[in-house]
DSSP file (Angstrom, degrees, kcal/mol; ACC not computed):
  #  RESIDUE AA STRUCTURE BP1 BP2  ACC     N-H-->O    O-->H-N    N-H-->O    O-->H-N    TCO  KAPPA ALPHA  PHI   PSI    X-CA   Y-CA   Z-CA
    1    1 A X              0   0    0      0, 0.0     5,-0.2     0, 0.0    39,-0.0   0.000 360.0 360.0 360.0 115.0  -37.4    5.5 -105.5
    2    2 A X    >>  -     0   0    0      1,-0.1     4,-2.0     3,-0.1     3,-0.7   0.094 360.0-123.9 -29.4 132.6  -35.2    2.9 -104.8
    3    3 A X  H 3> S+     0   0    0      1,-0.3     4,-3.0     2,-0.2     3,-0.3   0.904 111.0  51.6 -56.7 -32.3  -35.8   -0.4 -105.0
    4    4 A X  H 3> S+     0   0    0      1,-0.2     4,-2.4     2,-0.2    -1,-0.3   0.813 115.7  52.7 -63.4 -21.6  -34.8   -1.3 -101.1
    5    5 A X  H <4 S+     0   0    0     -3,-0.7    -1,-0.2     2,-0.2    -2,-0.2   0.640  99.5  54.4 -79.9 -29.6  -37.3    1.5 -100.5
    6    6 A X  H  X S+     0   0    0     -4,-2.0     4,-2.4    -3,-0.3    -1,-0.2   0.848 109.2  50.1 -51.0 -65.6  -39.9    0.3 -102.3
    7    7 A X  H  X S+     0   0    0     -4,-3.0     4,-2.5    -5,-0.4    -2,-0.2   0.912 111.3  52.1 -23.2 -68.8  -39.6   -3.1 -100.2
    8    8 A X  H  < S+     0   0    0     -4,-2.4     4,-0.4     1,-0.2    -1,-0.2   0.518 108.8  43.3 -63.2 -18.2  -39.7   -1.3  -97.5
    9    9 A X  H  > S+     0   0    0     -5,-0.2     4,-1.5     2,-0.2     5,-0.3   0.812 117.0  47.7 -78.6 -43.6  -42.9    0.8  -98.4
   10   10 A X  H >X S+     0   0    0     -4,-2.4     4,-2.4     2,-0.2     3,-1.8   0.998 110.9  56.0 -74.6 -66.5  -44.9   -2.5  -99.7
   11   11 A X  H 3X S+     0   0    0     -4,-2.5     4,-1.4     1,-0.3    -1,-0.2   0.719 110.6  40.3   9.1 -68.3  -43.7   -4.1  -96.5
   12   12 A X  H 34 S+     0   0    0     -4,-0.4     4,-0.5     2,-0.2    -1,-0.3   0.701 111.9  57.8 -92.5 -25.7  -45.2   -1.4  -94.3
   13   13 A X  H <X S+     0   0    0     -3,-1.8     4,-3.4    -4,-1.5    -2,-0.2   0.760 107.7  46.7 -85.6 -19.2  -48.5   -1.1  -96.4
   14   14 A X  H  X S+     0   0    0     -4,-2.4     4,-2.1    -5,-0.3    -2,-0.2   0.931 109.9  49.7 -94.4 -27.9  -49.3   -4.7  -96.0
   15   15 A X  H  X S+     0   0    0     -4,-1.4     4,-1.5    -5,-0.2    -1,-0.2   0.656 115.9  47.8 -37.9 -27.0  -48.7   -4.9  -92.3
   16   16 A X  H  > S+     0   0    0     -4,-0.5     4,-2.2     2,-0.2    -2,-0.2   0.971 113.7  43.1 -85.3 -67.0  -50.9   -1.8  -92.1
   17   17 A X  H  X>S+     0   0    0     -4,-3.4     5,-2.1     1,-0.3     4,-0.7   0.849 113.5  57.6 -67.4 -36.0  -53.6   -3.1  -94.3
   18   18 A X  H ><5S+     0   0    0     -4,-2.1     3,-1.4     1,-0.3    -1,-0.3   0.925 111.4  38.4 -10.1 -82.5  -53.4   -6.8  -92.3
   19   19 A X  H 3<5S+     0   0    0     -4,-1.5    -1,-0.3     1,-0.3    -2,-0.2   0.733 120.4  42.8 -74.0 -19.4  -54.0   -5.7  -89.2
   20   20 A X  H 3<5S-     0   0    0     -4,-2.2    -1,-0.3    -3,-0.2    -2,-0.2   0.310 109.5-114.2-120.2  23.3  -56.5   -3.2  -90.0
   21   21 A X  T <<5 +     0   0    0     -3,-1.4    -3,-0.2    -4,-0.7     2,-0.2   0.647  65.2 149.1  86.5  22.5  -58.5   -5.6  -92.7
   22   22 A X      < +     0   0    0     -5,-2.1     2,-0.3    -6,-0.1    -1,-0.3  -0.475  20.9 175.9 -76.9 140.8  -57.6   -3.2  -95.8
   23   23 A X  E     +A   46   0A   0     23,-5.0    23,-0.6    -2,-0.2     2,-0.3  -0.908  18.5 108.7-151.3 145.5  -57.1   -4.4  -99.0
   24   24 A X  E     -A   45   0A   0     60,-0.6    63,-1.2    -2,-0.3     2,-0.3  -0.943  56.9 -79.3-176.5-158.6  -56.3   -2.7 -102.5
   25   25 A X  E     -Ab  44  87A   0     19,-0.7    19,-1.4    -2,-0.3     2,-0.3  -0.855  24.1-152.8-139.0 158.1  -53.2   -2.3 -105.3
   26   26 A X  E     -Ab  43  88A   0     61,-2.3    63,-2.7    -2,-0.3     2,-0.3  -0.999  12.5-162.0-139.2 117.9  -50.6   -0.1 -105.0
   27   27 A X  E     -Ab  42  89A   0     15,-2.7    15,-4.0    -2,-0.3     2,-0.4  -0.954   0.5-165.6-124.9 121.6  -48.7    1.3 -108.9
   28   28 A X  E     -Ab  41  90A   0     61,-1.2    63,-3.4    -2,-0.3     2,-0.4  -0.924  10.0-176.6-102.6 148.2  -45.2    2.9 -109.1
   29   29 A X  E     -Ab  40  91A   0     11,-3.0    11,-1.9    -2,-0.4     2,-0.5  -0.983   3.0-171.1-130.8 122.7  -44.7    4.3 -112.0
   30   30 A X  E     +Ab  39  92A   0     61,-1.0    63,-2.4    -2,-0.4    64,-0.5  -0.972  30.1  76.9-132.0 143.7  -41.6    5.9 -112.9
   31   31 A X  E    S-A   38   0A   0      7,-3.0     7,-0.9    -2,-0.5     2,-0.8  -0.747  78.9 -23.4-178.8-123.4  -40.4    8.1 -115.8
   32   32 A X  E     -A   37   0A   0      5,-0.3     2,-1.1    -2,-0.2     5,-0.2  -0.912  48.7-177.8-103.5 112.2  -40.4   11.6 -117.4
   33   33 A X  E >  S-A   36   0A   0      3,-2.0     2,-0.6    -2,-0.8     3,-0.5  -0.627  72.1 -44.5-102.3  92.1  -43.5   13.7 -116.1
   34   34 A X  T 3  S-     0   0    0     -2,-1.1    -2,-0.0     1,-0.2     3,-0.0  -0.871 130.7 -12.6  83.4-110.0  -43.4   17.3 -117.9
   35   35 A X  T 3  S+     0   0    0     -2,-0.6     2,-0.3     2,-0.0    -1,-0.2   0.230 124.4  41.1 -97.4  -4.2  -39.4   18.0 -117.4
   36   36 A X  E <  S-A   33   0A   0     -3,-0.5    -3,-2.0     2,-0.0     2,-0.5  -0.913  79.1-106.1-139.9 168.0  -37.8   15.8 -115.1
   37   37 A X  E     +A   32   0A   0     -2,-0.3    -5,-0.3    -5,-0.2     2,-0.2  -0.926  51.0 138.1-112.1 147.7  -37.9   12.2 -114.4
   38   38 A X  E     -A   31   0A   0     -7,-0.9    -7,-3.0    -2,-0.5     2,-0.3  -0.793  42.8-100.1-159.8 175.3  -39.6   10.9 -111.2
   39   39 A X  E     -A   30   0A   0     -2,-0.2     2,-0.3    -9,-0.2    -9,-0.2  -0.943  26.8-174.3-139.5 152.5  -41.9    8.3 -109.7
   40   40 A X  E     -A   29   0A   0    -11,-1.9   -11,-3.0    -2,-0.3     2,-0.3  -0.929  14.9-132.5-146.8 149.2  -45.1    8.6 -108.9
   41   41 A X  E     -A   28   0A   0     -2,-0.3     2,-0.4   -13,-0.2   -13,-0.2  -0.817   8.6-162.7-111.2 145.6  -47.8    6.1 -107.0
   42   42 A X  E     -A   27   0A   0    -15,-4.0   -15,-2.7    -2,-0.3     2,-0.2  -0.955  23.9-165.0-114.0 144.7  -51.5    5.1 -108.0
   43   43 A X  E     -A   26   0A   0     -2,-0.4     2,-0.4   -17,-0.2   -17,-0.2  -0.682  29.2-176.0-135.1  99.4  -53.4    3.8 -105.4
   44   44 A X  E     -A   25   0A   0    -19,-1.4   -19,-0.7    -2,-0.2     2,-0.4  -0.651  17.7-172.7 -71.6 114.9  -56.6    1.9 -104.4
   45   45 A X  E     -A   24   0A   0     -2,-0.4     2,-0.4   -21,-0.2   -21,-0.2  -0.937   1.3-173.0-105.7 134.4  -57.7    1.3 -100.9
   46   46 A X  E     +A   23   0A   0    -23,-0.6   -23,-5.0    -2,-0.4     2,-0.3  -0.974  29.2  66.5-139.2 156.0  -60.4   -0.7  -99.4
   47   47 A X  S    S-     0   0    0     -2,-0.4     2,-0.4   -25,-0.2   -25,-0.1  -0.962  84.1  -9.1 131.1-149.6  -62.1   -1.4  -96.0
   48   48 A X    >>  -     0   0    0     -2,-0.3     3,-4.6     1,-0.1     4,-0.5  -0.683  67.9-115.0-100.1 124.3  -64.2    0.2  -93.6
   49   49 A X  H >> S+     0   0    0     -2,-0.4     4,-4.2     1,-0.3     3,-3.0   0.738 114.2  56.9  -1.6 -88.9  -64.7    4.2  -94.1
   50   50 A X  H 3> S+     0   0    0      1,-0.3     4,-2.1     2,-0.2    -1,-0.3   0.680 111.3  36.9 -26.8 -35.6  -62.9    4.9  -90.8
   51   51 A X  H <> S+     0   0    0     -3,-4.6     4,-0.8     2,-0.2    -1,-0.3   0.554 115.7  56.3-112.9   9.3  -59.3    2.9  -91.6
   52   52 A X  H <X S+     0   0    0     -3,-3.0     4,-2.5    -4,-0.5     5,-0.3   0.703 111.4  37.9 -71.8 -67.0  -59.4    3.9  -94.9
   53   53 A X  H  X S+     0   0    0     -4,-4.2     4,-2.0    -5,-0.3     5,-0.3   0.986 114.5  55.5 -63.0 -56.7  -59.6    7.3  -94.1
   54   54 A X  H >X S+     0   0    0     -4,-2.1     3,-4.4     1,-0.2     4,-0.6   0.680 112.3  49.1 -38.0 -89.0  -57.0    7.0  -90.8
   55   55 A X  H >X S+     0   0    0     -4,-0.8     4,-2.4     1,-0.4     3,-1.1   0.736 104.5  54.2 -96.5 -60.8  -54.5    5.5  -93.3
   56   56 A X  H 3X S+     0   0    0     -4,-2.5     4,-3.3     1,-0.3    -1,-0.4   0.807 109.5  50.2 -44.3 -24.8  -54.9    8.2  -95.9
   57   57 A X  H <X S+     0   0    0     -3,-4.4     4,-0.7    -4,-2.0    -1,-0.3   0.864 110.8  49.2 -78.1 -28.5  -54.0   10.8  -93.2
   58   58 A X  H <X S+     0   0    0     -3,-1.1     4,-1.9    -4,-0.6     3,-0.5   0.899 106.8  53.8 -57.8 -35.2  -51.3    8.9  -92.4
   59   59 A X  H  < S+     0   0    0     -4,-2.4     6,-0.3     1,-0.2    -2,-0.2   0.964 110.6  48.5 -64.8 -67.2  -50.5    8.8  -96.0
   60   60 A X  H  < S+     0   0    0     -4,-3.3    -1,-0.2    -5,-0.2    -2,-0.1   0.797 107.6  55.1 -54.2 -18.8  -50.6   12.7  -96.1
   61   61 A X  H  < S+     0   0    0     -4,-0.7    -2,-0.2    -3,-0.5    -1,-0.2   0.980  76.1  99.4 -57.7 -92.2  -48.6   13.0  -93.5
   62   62 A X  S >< S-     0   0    0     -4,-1.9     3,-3.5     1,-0.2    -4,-0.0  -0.039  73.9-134.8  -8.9 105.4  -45.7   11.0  -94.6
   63   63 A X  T 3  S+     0   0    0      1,-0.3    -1,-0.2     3,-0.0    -3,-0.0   0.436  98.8  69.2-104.5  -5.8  -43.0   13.8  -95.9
   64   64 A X  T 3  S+     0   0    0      1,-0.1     2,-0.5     2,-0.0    -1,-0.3   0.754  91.0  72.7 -56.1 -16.5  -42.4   11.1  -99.2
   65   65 A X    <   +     0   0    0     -3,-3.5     2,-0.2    -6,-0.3     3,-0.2  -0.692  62.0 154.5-114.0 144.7  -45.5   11.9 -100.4
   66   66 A X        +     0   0    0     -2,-0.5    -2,-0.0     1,-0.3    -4,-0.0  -0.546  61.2  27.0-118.8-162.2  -46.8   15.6 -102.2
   67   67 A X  S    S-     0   0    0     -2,-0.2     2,-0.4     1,-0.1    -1,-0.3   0.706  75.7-171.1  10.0  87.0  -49.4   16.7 -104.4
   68   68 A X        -     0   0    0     -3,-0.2     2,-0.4    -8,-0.0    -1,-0.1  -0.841   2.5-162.8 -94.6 142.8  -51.9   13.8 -103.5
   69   69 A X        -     0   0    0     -2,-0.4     2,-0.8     3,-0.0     3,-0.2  -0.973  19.7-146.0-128.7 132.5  -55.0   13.6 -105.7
   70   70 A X        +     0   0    0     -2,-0.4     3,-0.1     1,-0.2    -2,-0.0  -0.712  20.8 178.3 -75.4 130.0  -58.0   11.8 -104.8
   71   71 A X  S    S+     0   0    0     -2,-0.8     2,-0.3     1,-0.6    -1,-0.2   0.820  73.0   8.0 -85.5 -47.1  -59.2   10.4 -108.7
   72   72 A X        -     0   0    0     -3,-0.2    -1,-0.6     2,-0.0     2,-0.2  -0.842  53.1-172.6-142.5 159.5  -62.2    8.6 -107.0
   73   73 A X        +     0   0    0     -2,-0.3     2,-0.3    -3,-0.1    -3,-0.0  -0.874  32.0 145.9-140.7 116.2  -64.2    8.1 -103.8
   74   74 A X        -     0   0    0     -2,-0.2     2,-0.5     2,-0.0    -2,-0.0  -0.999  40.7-131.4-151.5 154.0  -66.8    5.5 -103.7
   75   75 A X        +     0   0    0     -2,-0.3     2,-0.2     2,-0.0    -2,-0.1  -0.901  30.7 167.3-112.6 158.8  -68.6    2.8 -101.5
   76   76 A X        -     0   0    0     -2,-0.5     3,-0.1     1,-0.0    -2,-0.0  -0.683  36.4-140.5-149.1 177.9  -69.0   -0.5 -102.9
   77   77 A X  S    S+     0   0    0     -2,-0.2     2,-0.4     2,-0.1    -1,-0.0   0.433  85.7  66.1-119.1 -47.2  -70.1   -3.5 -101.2
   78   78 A X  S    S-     0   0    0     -3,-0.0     3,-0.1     1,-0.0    -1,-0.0  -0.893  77.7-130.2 -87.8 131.1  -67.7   -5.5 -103.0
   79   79 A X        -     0   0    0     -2,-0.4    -2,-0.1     1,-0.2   -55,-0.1  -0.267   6.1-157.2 -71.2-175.9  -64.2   -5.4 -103.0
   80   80 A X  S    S+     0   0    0    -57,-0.2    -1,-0.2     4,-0.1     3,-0.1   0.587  97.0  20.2-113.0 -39.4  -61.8   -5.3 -106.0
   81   81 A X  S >  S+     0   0    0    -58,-0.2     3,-1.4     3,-0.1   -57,-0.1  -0.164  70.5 150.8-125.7  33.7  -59.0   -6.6 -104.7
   82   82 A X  T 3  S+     0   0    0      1,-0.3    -1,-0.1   -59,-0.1   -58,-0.0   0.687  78.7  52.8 -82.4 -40.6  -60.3   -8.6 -101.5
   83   83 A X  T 3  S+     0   0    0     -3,-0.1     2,-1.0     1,-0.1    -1,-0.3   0.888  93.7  73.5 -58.3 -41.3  -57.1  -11.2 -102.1
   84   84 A X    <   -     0   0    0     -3,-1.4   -60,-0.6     1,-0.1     3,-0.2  -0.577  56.9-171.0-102.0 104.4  -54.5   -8.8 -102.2
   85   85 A X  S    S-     0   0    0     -2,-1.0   -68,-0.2   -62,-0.3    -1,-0.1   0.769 103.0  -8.1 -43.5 -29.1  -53.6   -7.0  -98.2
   86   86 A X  S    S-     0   0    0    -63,-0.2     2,-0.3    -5,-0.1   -61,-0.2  -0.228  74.5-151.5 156.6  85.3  -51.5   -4.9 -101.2
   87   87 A X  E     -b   25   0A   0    -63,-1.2   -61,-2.3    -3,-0.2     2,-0.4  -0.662  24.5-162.9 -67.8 149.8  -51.2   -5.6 -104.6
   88   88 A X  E     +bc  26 135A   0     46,-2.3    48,-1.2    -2,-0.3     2,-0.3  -0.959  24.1 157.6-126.1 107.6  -48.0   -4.2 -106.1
   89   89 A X  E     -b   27   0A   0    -63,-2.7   -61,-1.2    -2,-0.4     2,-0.4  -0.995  13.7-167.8-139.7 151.4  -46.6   -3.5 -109.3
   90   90 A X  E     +b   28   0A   0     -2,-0.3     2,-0.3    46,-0.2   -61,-0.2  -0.974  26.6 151.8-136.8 125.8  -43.5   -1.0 -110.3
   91   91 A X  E     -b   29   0A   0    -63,-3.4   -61,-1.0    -2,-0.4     2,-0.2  -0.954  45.3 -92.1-171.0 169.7  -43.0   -0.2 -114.0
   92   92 A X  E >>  -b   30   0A   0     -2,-0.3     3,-2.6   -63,-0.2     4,-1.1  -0.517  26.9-130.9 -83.7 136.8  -41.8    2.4 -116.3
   93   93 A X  H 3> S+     0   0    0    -63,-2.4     4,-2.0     1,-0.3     5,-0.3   0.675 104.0  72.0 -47.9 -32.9  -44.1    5.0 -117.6
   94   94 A X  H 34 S+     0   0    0    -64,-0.5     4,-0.5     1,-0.3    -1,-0.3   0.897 110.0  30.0 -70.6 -32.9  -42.7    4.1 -121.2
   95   95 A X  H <4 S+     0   0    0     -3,-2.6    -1,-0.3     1,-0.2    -2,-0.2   0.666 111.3  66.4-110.0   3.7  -44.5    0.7 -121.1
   96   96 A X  H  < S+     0   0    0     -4,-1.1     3,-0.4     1,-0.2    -1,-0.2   0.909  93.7  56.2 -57.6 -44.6  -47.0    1.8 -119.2
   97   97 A X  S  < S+     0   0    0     -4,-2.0     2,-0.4     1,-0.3    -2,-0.2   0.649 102.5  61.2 -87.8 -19.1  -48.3    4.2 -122.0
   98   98 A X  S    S+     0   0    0     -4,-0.5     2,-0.3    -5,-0.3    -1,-0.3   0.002  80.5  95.5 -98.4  46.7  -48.5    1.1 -124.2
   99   99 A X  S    S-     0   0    0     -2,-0.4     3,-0.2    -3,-0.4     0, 0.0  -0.819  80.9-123.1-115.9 165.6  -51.2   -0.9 -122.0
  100  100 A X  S    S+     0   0    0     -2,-0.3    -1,-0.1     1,-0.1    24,-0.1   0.706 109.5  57.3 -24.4 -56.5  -54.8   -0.4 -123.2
  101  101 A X  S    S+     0   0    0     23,-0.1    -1,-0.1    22,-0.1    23,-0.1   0.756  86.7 118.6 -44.6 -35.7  -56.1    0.9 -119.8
  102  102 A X        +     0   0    0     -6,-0.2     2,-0.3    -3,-0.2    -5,-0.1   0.325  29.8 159.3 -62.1 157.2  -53.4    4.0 -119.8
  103  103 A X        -     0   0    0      2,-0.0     2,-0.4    21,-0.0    -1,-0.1  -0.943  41.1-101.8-172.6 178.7  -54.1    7.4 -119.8
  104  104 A X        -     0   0    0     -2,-0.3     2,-0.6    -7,-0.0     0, 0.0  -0.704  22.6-143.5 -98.2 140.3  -52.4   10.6 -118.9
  105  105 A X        +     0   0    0     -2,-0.4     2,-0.3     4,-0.1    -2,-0.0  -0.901  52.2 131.9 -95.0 109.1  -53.3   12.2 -115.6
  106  106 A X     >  -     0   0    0     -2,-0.6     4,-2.0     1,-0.0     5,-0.5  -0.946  69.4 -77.8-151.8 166.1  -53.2   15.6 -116.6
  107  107 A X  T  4 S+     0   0    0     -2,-0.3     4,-0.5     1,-0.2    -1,-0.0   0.777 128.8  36.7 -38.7 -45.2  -55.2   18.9 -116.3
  108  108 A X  T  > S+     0   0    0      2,-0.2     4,-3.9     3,-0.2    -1,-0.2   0.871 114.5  58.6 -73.7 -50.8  -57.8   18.4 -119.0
  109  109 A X  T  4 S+     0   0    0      1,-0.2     6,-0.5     2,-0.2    -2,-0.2   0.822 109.2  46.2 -75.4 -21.5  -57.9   14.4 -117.9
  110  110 A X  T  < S+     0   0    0     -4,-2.0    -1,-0.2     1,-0.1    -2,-0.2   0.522 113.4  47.9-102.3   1.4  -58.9   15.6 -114.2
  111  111 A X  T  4 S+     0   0    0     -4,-0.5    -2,-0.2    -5,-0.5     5,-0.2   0.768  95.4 101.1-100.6 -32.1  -61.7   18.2 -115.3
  112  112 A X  S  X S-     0   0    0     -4,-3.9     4,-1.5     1,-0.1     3,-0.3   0.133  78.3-122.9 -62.5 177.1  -63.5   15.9 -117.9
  113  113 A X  T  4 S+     0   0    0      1,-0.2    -1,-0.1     2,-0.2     4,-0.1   0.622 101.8  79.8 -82.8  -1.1  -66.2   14.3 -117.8
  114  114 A X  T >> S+     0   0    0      2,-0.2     3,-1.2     3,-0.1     4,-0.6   0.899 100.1  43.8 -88.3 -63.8  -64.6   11.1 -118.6
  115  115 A X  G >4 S+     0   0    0     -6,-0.5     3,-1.0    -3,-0.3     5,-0.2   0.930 111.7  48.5 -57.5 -46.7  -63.4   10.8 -114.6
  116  116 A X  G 3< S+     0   0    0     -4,-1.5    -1,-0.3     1,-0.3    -2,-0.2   0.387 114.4  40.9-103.2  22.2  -66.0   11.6 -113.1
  117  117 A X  G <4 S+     0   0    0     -3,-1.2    -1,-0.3    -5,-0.1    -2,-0.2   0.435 118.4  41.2-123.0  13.8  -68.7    9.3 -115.1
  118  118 A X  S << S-     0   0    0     -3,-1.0     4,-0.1    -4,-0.6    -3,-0.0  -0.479  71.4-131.4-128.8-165.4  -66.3    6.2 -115.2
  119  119 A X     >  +     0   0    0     -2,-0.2     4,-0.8     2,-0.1    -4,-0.1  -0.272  50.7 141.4-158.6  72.1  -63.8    4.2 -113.1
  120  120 A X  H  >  +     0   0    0      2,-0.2     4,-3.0    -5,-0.2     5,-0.3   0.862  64.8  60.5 -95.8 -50.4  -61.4    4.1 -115.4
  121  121 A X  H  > S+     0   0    0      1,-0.2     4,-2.0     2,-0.2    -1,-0.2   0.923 104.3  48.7  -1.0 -79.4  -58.8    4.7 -112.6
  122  122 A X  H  > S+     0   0    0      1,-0.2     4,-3.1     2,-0.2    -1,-0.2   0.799 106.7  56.3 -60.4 -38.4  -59.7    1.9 -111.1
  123  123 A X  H  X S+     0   0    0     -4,-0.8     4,-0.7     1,-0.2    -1,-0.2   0.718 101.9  57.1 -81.4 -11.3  -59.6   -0.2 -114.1
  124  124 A X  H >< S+     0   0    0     -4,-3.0     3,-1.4     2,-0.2    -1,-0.2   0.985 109.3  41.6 -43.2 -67.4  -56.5    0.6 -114.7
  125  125 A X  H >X S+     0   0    0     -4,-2.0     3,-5.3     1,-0.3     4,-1.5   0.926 111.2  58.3 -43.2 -61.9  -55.5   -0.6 -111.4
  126  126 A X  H 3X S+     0   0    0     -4,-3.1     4,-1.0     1,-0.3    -1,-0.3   0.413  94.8  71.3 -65.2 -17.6  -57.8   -3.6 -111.8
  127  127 A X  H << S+     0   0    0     -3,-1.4    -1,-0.3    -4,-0.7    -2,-0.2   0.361  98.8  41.8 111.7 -59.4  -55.8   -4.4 -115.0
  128  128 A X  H X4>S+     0   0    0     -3,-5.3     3,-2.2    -4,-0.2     5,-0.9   0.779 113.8  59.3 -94.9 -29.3  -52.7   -5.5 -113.3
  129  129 A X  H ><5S+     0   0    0     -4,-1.5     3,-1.2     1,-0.3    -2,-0.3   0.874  99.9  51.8 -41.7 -60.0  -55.0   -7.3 -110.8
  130  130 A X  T 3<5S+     0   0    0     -4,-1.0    -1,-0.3     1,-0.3    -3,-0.1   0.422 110.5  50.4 -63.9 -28.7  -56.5   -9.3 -113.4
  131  131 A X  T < 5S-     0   0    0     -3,-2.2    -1,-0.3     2,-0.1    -2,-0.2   0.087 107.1-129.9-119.1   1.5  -52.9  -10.4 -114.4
  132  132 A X  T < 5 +     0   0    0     -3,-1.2     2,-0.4    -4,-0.2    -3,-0.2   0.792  39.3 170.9  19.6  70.6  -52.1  -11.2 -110.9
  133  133 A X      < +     0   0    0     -5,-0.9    -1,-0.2     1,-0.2    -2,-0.1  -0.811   5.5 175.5 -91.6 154.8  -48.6   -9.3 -110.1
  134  134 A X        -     0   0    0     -2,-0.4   -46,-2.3   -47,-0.2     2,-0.4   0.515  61.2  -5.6-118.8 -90.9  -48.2   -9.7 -107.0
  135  135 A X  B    S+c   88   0A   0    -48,-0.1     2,-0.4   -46,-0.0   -46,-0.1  -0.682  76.1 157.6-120.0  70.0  -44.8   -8.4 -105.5
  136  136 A X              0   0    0    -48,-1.2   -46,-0.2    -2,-0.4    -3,-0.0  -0.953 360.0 360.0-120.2 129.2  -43.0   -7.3 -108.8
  137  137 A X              0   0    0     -2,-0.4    -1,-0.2   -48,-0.1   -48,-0.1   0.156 360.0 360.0-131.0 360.0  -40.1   -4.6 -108.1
């Protein structure tokens, strides 16, 4: 994805999340996934059931985005990201894979038990959080 496109996506998520009291982090990742190279988004949202969900139907919706996978669903009490309207980070899979946190999202990685007894997802996410990028494209 381009970078002006990018802008323009981070841009539109943070207006969104503003006005409707959302907050979470938002990962491009680009590289080679299986045969080709592409970019691909990780995402955390947070805020009240209702605009969470509205925004994720917008989200499907949207004719950039396919194959969306929920990793996780949870209520919390706290947020994770409670500063950030939309943190942001874009970076290439190659130094991605060298981060502690990483792991492959693949078949195997979304049937174990590993997803669904952790929130390793999330700590991923939480990761860059932690490290405070903000608006790095």
């Amino acid at each position: 994805m381009p970078s002006n496109d990018l802008h323009f996506l981070l841009n539109q998520s943070k207006n969104w999340n503003q006005k409707y009291g959302l907050t979470g982090m938002l990962l491009y990742l680009e590289g080679k996934f299986l045969s080709k190279v592409e970019g691909r988004f990780m995402q955390v949202l947070e805020g009240t059931e209702s605009h969470v969900k509205e925004l994720f139907e917008k989200i499907k919706q949207d004719p950039r985005h396919h194959s969306l996978i929920i990793l996780q669903q949870s209520s919390s009490k706290d947020r994770n990201f409670a500063t950030w309207s939309m943190g942001f980070k874009s970076i290439q899979l190659e130094v991605c894979k060298e981060l502690p946190e990483f792991f492959n999202l693949d078949e195997e990685f979304l049937k174990s038990d590993e997803l669904q007894q952790s929130n390793l997802p999330l700590n991923f996410l939480k990761s860059f959080f932690q490290v405070s990028f903000d608006t790095d494209l």
